[in-house]
FILUM-68983 format. One record per residue (C-alpha): residue number from 1; x, y, z. Coordinates in Angstrom, 1 decimal. Example, Ala and Ser with C-alpha at 12.3 -4.5 7.8 and 13.67 -1.06 7.14 Angstrom:
BEGIN
[1; [12.3; -4.5; 7.8]] [2; [13.7; -1.1; 7.1]] 
This chain:
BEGIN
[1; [62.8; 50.5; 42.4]] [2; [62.3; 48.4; 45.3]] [3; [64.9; 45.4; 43.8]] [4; [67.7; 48.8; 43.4]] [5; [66.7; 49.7; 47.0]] [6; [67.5; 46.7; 49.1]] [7; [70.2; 46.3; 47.4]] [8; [71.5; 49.2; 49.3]] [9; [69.9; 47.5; 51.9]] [10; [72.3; 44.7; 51.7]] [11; [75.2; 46.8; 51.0]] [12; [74.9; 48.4; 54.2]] [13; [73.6; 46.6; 57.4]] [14; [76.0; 45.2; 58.5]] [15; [77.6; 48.4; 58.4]] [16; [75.2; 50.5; 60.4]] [17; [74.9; 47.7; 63.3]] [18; [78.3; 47.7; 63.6]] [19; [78.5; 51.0; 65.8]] [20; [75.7; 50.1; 68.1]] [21; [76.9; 46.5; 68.9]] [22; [80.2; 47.0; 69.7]] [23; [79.2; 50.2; 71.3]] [24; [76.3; 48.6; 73.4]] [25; [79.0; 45.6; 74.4]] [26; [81.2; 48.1; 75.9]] [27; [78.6; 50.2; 77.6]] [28; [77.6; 46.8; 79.1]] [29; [74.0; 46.4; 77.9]] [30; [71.5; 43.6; 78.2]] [31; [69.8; 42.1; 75.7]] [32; [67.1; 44.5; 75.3]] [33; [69.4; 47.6; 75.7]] [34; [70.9; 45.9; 72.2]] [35; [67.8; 45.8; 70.0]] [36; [66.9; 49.5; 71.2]] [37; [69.8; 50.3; 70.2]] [38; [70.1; 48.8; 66.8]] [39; [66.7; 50.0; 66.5]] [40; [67.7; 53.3; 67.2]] [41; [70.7; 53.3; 64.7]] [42; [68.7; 52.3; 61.9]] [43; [65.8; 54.6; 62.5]] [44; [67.7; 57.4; 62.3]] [45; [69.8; 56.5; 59.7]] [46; [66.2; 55.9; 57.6]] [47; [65.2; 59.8; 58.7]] [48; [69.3; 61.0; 57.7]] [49; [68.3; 59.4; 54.2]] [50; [65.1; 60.5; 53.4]] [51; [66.4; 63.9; 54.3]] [52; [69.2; 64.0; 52.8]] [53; [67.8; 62.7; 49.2]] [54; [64.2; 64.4; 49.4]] [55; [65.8; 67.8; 51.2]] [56; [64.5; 70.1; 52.8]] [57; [64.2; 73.3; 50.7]] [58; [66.9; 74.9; 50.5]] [59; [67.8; 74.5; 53.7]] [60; [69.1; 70.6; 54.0]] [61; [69.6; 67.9; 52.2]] [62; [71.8; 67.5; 48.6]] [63; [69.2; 65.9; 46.7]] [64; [72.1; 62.8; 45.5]] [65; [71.3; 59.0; 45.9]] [66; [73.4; 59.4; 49.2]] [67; [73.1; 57.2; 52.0]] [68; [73.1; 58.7; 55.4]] [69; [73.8; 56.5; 58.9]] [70; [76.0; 56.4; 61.9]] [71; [80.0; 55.4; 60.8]] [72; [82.1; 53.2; 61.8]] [73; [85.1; 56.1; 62.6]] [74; [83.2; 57.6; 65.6]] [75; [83.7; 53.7; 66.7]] [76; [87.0; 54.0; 68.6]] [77; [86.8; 57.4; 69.9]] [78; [83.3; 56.7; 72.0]] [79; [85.3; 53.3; 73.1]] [80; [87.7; 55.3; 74.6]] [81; [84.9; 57.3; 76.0]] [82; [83.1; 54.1; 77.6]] [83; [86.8; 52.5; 78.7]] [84; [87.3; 56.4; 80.9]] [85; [83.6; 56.8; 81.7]] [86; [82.3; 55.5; 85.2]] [87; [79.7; 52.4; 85.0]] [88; [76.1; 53.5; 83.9]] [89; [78.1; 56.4; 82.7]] [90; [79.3; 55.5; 79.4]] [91; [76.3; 56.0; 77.3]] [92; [75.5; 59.7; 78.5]] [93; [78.9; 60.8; 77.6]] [94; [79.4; 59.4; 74.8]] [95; [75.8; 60.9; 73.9]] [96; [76.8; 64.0; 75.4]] [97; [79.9; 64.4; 73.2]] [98; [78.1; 63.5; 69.7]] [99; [75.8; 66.1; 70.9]] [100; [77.8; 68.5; 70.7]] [101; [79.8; 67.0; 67.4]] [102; [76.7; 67.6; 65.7]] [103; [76.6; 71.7; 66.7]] [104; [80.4; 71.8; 65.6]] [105; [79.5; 70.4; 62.1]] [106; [76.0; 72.9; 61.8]] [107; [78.7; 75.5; 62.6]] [108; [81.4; 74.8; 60.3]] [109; [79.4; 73.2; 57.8]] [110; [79.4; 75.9; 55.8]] [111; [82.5; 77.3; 55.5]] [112; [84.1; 73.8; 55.6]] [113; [84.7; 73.6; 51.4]] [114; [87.3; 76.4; 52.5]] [115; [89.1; 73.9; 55.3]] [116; [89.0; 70.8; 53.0]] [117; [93.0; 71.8; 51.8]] [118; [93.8; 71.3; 55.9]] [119; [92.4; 67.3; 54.5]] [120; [94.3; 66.0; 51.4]] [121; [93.7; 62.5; 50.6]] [122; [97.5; 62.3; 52.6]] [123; [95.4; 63.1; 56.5]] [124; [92.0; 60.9; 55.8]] [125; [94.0; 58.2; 54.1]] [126; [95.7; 57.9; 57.8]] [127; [92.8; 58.0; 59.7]] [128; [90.3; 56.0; 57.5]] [129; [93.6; 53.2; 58.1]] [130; [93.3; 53.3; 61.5]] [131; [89.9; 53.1; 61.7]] [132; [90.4; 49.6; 60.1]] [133; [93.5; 49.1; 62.3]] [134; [92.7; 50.2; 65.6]] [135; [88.8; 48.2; 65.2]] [136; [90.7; 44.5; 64.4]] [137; [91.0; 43.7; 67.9]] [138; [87.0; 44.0; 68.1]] [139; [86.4; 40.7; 66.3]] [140; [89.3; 39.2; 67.2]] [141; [87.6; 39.1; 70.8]] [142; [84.4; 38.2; 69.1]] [143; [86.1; 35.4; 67.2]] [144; [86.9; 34.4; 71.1]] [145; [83.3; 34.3; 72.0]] [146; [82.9; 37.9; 73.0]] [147; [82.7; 37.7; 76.4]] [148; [86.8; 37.7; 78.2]] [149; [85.2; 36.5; 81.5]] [150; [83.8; 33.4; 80.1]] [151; [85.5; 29.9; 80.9]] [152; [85.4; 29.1; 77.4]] [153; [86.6; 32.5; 76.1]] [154; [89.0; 31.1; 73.2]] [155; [87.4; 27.8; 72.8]] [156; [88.3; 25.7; 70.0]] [157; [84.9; 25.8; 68.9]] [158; [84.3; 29.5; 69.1]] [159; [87.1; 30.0; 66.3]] [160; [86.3; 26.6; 63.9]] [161; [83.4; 28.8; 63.7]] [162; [84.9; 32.2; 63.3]] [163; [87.2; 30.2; 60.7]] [164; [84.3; 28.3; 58.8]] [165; [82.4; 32.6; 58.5]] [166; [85.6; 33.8; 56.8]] [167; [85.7; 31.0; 54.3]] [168; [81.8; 31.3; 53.1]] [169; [82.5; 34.7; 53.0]] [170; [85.6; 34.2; 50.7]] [171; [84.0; 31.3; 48.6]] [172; [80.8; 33.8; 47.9]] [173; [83.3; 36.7; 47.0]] [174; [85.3; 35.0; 45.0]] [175; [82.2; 32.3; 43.1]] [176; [79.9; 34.8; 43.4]] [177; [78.2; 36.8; 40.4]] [178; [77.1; 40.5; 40.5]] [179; [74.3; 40.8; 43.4]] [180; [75.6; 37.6; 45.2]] [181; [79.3; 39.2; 45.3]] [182; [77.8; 42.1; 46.6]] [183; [75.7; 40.6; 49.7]] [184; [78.7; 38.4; 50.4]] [185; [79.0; 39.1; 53.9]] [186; [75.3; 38.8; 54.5]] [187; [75.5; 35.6; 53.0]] [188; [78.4; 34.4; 55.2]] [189; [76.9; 35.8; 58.5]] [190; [73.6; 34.1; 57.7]] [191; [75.4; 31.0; 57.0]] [192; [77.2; 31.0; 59.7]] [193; [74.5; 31.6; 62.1]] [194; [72.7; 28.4; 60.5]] [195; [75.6; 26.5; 61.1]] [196; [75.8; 27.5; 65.0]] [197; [72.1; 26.8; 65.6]] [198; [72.5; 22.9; 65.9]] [199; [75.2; 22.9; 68.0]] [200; [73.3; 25.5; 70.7]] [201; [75.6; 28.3; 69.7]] [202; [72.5; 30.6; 68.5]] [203; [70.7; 32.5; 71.3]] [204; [67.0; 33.4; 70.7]] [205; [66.2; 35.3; 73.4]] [206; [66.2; 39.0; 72.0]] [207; [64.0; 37.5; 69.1]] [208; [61.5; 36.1; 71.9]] [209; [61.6; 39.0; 73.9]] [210; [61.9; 42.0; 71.7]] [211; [58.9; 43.8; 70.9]] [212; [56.9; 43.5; 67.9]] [213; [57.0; 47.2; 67.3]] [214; [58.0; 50.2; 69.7]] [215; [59.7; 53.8; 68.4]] [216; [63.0; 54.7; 70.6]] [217; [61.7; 56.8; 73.7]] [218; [64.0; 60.0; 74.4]] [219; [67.0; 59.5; 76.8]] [220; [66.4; 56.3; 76.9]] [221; [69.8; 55.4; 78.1]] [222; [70.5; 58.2; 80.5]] [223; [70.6; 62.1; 80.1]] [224; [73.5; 63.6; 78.1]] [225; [76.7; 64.2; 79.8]] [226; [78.7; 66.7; 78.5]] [227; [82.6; 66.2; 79.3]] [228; [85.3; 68.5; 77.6]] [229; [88.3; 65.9; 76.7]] [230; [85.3; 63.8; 75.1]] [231; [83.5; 66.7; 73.1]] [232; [87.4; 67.2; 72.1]] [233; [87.8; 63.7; 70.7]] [234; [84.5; 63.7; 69.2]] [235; [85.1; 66.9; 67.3]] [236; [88.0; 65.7; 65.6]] [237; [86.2; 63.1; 64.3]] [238; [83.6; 64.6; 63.4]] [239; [86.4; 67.2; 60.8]] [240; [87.1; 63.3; 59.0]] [241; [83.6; 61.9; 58.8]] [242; [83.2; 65.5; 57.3]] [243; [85.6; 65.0; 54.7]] [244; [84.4; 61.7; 53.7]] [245; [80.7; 62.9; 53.4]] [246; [82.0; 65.8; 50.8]] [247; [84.5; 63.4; 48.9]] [248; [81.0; 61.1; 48.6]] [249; [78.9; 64.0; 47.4]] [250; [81.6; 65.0; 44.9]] [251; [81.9; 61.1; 43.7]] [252; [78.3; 61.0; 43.4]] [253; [78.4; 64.6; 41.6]] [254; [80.3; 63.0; 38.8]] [255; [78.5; 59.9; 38.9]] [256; [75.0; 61.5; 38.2]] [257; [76.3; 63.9; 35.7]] [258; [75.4; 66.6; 38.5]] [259; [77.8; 69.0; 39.1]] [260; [78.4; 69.0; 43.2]] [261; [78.8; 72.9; 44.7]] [262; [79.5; 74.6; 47.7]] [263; [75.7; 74.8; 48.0]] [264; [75.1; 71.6; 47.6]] [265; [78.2; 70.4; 50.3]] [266; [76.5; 73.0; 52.6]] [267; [73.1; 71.2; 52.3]] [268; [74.6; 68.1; 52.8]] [269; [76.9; 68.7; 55.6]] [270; [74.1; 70.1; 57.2]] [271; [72.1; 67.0; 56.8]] [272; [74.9; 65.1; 58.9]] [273; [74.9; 68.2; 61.4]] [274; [71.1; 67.8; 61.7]] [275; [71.4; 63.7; 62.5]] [276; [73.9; 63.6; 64.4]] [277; [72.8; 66.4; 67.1]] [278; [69.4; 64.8; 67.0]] [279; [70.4; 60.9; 66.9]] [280; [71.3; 61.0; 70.6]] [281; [68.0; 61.5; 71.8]] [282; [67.0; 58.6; 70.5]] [283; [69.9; 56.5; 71.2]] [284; [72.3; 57.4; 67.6]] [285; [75.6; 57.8; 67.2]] [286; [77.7; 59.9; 64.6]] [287; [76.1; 59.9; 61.8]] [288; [78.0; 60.2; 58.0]] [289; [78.0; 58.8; 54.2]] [290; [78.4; 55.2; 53.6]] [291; [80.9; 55.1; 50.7]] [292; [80.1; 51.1; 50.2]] [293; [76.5; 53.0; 48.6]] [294; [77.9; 55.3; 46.2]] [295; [80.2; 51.9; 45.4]] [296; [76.9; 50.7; 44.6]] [297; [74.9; 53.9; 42.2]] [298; [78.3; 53.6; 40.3]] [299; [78.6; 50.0; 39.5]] [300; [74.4; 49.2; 39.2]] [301; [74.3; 53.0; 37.0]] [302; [70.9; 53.3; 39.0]] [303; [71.1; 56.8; 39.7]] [304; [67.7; 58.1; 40.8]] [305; [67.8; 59.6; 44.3]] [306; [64.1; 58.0; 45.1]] [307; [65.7; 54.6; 45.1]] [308; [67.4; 55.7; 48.0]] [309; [65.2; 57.1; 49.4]] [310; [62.9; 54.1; 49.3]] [311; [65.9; 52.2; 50.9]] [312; [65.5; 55.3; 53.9]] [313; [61.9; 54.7; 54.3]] [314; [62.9; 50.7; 54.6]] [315; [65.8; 51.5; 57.3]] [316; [62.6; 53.4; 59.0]] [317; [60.4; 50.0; 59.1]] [318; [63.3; 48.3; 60.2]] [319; [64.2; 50.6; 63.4]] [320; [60.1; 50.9; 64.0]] [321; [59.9; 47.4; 64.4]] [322; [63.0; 46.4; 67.4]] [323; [61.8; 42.5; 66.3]] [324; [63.5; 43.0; 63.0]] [325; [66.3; 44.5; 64.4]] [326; [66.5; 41.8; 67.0]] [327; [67.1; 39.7; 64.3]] [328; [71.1; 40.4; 64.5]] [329; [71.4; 39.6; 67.4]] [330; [70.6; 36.2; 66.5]] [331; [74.3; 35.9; 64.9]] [332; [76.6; 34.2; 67.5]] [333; [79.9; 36.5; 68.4]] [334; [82.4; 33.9; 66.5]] [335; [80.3; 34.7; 63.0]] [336; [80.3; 38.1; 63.7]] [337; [84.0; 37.9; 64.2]] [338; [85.0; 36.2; 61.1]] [339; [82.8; 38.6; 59.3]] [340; [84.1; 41.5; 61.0]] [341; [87.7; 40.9; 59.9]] [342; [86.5; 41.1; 56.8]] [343; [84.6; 44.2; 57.2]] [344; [87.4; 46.3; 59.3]] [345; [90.0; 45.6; 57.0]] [346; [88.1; 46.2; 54.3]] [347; [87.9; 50.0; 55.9]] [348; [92.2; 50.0; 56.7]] [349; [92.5; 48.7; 52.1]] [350; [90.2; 51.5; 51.5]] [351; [92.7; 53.8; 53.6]] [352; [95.5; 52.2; 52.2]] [353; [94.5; 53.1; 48.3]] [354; [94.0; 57.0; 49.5]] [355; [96.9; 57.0; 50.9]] [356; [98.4; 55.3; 47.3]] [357; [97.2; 58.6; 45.4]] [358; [98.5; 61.2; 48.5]] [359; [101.7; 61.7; 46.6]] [360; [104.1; 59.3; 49.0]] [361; [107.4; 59.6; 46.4]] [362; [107.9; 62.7; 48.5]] [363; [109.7; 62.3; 51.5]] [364; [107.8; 64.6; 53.6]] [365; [104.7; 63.1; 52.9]] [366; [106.4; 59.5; 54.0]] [367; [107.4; 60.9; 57.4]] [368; [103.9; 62.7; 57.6]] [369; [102.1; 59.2; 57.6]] [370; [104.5; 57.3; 59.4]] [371; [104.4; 59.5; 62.3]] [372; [100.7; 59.8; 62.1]] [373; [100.2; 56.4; 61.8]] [374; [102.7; 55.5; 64.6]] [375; [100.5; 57.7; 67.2]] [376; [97.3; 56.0; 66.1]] [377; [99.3; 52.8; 66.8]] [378; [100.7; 53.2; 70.5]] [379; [97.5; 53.0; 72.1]] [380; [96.8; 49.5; 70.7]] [381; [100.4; 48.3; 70.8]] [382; [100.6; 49.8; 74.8]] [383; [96.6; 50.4; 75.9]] [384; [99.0; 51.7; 79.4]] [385; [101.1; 54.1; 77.8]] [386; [99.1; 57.1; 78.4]] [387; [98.3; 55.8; 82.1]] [388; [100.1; 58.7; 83.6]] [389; [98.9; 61.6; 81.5]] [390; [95.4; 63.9; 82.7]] [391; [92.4; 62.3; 82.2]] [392; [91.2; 64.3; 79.0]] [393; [94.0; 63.8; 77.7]] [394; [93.7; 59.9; 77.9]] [395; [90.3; 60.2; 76.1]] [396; [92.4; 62.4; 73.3]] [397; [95.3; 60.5; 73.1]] [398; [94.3; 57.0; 73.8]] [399; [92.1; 56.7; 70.7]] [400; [94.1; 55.7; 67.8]] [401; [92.1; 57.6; 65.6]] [402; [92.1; 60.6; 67.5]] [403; [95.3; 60.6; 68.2]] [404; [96.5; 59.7; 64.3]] [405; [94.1; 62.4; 63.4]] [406; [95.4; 65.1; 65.3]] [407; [99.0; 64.2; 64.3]] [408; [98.6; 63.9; 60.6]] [409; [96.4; 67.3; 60.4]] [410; [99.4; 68.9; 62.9]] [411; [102.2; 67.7; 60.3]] [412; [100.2; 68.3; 57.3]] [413; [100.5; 71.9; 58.4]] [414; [103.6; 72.2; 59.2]] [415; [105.3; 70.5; 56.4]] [416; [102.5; 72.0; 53.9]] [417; [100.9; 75.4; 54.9]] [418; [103.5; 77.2; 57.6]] [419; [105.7; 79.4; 55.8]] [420; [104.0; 78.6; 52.4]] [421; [101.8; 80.5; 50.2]] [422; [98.4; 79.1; 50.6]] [423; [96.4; 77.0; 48.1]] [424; [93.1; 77.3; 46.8]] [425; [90.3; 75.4; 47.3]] [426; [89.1; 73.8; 44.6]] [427; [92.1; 71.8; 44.0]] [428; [91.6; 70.7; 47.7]] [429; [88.1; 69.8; 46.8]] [430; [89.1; 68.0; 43.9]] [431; [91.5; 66.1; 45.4]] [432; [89.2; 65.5; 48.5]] 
């Protein structure tokens, strides 16, 4: 059990310290603001497990080996947030906003098997692309050195060592054999970080100064802030990472042998709902399924939920004790830059092969996703283009994933549900 279990360890960290690094970085946070927050995502994604595998009565929880932690789709959205926000403002309203995310998805939880048909694989195919998209200028910077300010921002050195991360990482996938292949990126960003340390690239502060163990204090970064344009943003989101968690507990149904109802979608929705209202208070973000872990239950066949839910109680350890935690933050910027191209375009391929079963021979469905994925474009391709709109409109509009959301679900009905008889919902489900 334990072996199975930090194997889905492996499969996601890097994953759920994604959101609050880059997240952190933008808010402008010390060391020690970092490792709280790691901690804080990975405690709560250990509580989001637990729940979700164990349940609550009948109340939450689906009861599937289903992995529950903060996603890397809320990622652009609460930049967008921070980039609008006033200094010292950033985390509270991005907080405030997820807040509220969580409430929308209690609320519409439940009847949300009946709005799955407004999300064909043709709508979250475009925004799980632009997630990877719109994120590839994140470790492009880090490949830089992370900070723009810095002198040396773009030294030579900064990407020979960006470079030498991406190759480990290809030599491991590509050489590698069953668990090895799996924990390739782990491998390369470990590697990687060995490789910085003699040339003084390696900083070992947090590690010295984090402390041994300490649990998340409440508010810890500021009192929520509620702002309408953001909770807008947020929202929208919060309708995809929706979708995603029901097309995981549907895999997973079929992958256990365990038929997946409205029920159980409830439960689990709920679960989501639950984490991400609460998360905030202890310094979480949006919280959602990890599809890289049901990648893992159907290639190892181990299908027990109590694996994963040993692999929730781990995550726990890890976010009780901020030294562990502190231990990313050993990995220079350049490694977590050739890593991260890896890992975001990884999330633009998975988009890409939805988006390959959405039915694109039909012409209709090409002009759907090439407008949608044009809108989630124009902010990265012109960050100024939306310099003269309102303000909540700039936090709407000038996420790419917002943006490419809102225009694919907008098209989707007009080309497929005005003026046509509606569809049921369990092909929607299916398809989902």
């Amino acid at each position: 059990m334990i072996p199975a279990a930090l194997q889905h360890i492996a499969a996601m960290y890097a994953g759920v310290v994604t959101p609050p690094l880059i997240i952190g970085q933008a808010a402008g946070l010390d060391t020690a603001g970092m490792t709280r927050l790691i901690a804080a995502g990975l405690l709560i994604a250990g509580l989001a497990t637990i729940l979700q595998t164990l349940g609550l009565s009948r109340f939450a929880g689906n009861r599937l080996p289903f992995v529950n932690a903060a996603s890397s789709a809320g990622i652009a959205p609460m930049l967008a947030i921070a980039e609008t926000s006033a200094p010292g403002h950033q985390l509270p309203a991005i907080y405030g906003a997820v807040m509220v995310a969580g409430l929308f998805c209690l609320a519409v939880g439940p009847f949300f098997g009946r709005l799955l048909r407004f999300f064909p694989p043709l709508v979250t195919g475009v925004v799980i692309t632009l997630i990877g998209v719109t994120l590839m200028p994140v470790p492009v910077t880090w490949a830089q050195g992370g900070d723009k300010t810095a002198a040396d921002f773009g030294a030579m050195r900064y990407l020979a060592l960006a470079g030498f991360t991406l190759v480990v990482i290809l030599l491991f996938q590509r050489f590698g054999r069953g668990f090895v292949r799996q924990v390739a990126l782990l491998l390369g960003l470990f590697t990687g970080t060995l490789a910085a340390i003699p040339f003084g690239m390696a900083d070992f502060t947090a590690l010295r100064e984090a402390p041994l163990a300490a649990l998340p204090a409440p508010f810890a970064f500021g009192a929520p802030e509620f702002q309408p344009a953001a909770i807008l943003s947020l929202c929208i989101v919060m309708l995809v990472l929706m979708t995603e968690s029901s097309a995981g507990m549907l895999a997973l149904g079929e992958i256990c042998e365990r038929r997946t109802d409205g029920r159980t979608l409830t439960r689990g929705l709920r679960t989501d709902g639950i984490a991400t209202l609460v998360g905030p208070v202890f310094g979480g973000f949006p919280t959602s399924a990890f599809a890289q872990n049901v990648g893992v239950v159907s290639l190892t066949r181990v299908r027990s939920r109590y694996v994963v839910a040993v692999a929730g109680g781990a995550l726990l350890v890890l976010g009780a004790f901020p030294v562990l935690g502190a231990v990313v933050s050993l990995v220079p910027m350049p490694v977590l830059g050739g890593a991260g191209i890896v890992l975001f375009g990884s999330i633009a391929v998975s988009g890409i092969r939805t988006l390959s079963e959405a039915g694109l021979d039909d012409s209709s469905n090409i002009i759907l996703v090439a407008v949608a994925l044009g809108a989630g474009i124009i902010p990265l391709a012109a960050p100024a283009f939306y310099a003269g709109f309102p303000a909540w409109a700039q936090t709407v509009l000038g996420s790419g994933i917002s943006a490419g959301a809102l225009a694919a679900v907008l098209l989707n009905l007009f080309f497929h549900h005005l003026g046509t008889r509606s569809s049921t919902t369990a092909p929607a489900l299916k398809s989902s």
